[in-house]
C-alpha positions as CSV (number, residue, x, y, z in Angstrom):
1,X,-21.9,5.9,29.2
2,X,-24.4,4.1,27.5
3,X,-24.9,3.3,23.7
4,X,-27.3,1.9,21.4
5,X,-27.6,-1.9,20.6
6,X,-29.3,-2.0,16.8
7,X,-31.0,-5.4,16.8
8,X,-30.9,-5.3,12.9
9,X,-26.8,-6.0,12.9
10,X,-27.7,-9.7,14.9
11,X,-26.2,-12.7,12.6
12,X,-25.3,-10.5,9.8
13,X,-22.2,-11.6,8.1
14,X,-19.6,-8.7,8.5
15,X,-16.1,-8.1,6.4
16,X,-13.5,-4.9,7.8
17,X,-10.6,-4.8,5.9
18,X,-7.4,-3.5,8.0
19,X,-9.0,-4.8,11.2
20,X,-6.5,-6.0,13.5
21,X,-5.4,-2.5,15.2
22,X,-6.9,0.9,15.5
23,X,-10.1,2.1,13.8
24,X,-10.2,-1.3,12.4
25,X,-10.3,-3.3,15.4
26,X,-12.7,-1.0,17.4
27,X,-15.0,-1.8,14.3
28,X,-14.0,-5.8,15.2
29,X,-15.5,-5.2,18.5
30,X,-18.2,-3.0,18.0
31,X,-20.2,-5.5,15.3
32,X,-19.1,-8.3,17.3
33,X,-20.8,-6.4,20.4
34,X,-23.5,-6.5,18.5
35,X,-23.7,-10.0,17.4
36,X,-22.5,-10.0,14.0
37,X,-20.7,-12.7,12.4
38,X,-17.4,-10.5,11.6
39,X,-14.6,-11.4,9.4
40,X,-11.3,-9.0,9.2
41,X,-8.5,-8.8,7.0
42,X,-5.3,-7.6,8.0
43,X,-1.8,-8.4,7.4
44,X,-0.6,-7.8,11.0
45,X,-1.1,-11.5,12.2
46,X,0.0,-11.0,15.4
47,X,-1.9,-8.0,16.7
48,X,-5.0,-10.3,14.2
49,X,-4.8,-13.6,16.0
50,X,-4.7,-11.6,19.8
51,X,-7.8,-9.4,18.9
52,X,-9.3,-12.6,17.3
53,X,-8.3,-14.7,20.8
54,X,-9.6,-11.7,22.8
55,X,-13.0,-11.7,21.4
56,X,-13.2,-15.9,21.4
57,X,-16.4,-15.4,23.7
58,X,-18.5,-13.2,21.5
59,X,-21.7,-14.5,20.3
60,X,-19.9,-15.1,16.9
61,X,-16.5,-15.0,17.4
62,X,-14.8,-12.6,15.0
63,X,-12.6,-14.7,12.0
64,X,-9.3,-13.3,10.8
65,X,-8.2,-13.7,7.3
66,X,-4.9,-12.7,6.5
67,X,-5.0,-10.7,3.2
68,X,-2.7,-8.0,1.6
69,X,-5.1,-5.7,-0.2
70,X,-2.6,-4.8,-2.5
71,X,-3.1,-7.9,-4.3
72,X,-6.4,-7.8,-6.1
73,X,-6.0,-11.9,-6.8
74,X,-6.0,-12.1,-3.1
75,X,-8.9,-10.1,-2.9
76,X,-10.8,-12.3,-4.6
77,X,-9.5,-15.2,-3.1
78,X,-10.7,-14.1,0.3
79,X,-13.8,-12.9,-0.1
80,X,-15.0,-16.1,-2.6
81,X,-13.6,-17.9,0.6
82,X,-15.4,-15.8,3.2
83,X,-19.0,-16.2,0.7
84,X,-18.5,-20.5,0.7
85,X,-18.2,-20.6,4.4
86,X,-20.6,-17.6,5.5
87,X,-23.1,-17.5,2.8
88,X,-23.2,-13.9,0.8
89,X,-21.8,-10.8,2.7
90,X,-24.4,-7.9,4.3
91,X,-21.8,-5.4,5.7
92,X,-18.3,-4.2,4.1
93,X,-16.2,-1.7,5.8
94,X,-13.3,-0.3,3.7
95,X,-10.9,0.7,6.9
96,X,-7.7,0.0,5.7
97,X,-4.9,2.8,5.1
98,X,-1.4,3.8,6.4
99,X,-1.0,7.2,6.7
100,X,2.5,7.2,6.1
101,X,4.5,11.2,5.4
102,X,6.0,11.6,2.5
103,X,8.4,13.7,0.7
104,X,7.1,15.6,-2.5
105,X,10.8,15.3,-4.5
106,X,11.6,11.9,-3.2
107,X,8.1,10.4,-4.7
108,X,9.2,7.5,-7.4
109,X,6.2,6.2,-9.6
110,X,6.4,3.0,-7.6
111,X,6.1,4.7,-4.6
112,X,3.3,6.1,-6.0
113,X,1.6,3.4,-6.9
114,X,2.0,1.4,-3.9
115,X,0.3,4.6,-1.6
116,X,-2.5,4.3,-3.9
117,X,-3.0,0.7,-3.8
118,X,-2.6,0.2,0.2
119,X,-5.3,4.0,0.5
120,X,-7.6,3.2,-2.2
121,X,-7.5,0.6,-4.8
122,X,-8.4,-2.0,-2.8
123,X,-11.6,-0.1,-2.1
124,X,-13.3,-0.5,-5.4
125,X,-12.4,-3.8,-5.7
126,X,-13.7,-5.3,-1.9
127,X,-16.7,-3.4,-2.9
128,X,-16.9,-5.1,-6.4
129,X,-16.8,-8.3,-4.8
130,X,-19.3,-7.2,-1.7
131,X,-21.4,-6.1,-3.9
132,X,-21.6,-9.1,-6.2
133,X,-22.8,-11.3,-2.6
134,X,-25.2,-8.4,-1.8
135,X,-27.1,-8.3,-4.9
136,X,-28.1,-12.3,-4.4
137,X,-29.7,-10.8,-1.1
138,X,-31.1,-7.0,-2.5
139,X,-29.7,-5.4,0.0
140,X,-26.2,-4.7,1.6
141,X,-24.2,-2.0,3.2
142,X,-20.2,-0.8,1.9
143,X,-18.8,2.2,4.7
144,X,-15.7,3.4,3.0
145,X,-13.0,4.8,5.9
146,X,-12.0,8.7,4.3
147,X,-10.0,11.6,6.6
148,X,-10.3,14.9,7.6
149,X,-6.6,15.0,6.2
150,X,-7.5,16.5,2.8
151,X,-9.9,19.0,4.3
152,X,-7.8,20.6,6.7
153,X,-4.8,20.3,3.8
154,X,-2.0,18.7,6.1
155,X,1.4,18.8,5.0
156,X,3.5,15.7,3.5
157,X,0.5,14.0,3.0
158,X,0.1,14.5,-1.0
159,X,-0.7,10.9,-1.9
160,X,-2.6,9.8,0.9
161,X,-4.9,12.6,0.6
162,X,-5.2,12.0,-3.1
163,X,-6.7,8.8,-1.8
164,X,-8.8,9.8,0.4
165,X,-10.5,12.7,-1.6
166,X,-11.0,9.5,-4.1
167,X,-12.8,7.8,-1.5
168,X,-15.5,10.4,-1.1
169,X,-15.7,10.3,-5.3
170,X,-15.8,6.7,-5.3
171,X,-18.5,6.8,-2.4
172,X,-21.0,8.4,-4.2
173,X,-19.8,6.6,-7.6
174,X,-20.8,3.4,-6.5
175,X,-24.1,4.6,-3.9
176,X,-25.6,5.6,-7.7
177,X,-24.5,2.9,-9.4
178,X,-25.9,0.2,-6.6
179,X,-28.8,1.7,-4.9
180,X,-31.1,0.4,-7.5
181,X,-30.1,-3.2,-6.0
182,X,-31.2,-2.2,-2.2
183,X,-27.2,-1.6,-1.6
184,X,-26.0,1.7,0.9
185,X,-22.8,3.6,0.5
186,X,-21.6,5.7,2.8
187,X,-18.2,7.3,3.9
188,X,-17.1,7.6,7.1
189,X,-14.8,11.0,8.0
190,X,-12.5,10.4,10.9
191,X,-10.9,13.4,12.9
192,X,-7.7,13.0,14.5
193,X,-8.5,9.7,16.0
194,X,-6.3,8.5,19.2
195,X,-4.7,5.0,17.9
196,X,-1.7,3.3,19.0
197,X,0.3,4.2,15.8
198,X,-1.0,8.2,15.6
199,X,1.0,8.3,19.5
200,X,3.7,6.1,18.5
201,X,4.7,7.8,15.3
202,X,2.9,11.1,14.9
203,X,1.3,13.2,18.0
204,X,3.7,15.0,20.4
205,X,2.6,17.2,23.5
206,X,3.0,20.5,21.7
207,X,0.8,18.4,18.6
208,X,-2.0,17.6,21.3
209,X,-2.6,21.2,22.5
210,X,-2.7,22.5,18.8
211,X,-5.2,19.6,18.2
212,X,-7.4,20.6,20.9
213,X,-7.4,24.1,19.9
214,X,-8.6,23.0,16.6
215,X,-11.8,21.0,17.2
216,X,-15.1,22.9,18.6
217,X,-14.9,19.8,21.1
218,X,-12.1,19.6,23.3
219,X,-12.2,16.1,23.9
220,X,-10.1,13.4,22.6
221,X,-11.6,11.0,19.7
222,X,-11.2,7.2,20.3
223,X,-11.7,4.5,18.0
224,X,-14.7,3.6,19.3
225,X,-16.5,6.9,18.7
226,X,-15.8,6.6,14.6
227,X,-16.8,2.8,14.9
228,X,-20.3,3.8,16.8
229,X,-21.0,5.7,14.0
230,X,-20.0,2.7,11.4
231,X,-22.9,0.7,13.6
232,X,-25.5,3.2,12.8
233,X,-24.8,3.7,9.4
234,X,-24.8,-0.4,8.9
235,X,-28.1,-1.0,10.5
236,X,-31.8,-0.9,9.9
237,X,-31.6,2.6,11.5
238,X,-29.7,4.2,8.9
239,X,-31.6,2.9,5.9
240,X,-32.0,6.0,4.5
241,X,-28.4,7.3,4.2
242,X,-26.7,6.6,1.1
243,X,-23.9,8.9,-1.1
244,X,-23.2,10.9,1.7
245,X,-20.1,11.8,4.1
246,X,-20.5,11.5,7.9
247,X,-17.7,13.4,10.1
248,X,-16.7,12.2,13.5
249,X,-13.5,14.9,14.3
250,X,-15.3,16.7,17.4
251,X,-15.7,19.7,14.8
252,X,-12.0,20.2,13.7
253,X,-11.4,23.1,11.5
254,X,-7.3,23.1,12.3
255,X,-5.1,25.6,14.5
């Protein structure tokens, strides 16, 4: 197969938050395909440093920064670091989540609060600081990650779909409150995506047929396919898509 290269993504600086596996690290590759300077937060350093090693011959070779998103101090910290060495940031994706199940009557307030800091806090606040670099240029781009989860209304998932439904909110939230400084939002709706940690932790054979039967497409999505779409919605060819969600979940309506 062959896909489009968008010449408008060449030498722009890039952050991904959560992007040393899965989703994340397909978007790594992708804007670094494309010749984008990428920086990635993550705070699994050793699947970080062998995607970062991996993609050492890219025409900018993609920078990890360890980070835990939880900490909005840290936040800061990174992205005032990323800003001194790169110079003000053009592209933020909002990738990182875990997905973990959870019990309804074993939910503690802390619990709570730590499912909505790693699923959405951290959004608002890497976009806070994006956005502060983006203005100095009048233009910029924020893709927040959501899921089909709270659509299809999948079980022991309460807080994590809390989250994402915020995400769609906070999308549109900030695509009206920016777009007068030349800034896109958009939100990017993954399907049942094939990762490393979905097959590890969540998808059986029986799970696979029923997820099949579910989508209008029955073929398998990939990382890749969700960040293809991040590409679009980033470049010059998407410059009039803002406040909106984009689904890439081969049409899943559930079985």
């Amino acid at each position: 197969m062959s896909y489009a290269i968008y010449p408008s993504l060449k030498d722009k600086t890039v952050v991904i938050t959560g992007g040393g596996t899965g989703i994340g690290a397909a978007m790594v590759e992708a804007f670094a395909g494309q010749g984008a300077q990428v920086y990635f937060l993550d705070v699994a350093e050793a699947d970080s440093l062998a995607l970062q090693n991996s993609l050492c011959n890219a025409y900018h070779p993609p920078h990890f920064q360890r980070c835990d998103l939880r900490n909005v101090d840290a936040i800061t910290e990174v992205f005032s670091a990323i800003t001194d060495k790169a110079g003000p940031i053009e592209i933020l994706v909002n990738n990182a989540a875990n997905d973990d199940r959870h019990d309804l009557d074993t939910v503690s307030p802390d619990y709570w609060d730590d499912r909505i800091a790693v699923n959405l806090r951290h959004h608002f606040f890497c976009a806070q600081k994006a956005a502060q670099s983006m203005r100095t240029n009048g233009h910029g781009v924020i893709l927040n990650l959501g899921s089909i989860s709270w659509h299809l209304a999948l079980p022991d998932l309460a807080i994590y779909m809390t989250a994402k439904a915020g995400i769609e909110g906070l999308t549109r939230g900030l695509a009206r409150d920016l777009g007068s400084c030349g800034i896109r939002v958009n939100c990017i709706v993954p399907g049942a995506v094939r990762t490393a940690r979905q097959m590890k932790l969540w998808q059986t054979e029986e799970s696979e047929t029923r997820l099949i039967e579910g989508q209008c497409l029955p073929e398998r999505i990939e990382p890749e396919h969700v960040a293809r779409m991040a590409l679009f919605l980033a470049s010059d060819d998407g410059a009039r898509c803002s406040g909106r969600e984009y689904f890439v979940d081969a049409g899943w309506y559930g079985a």
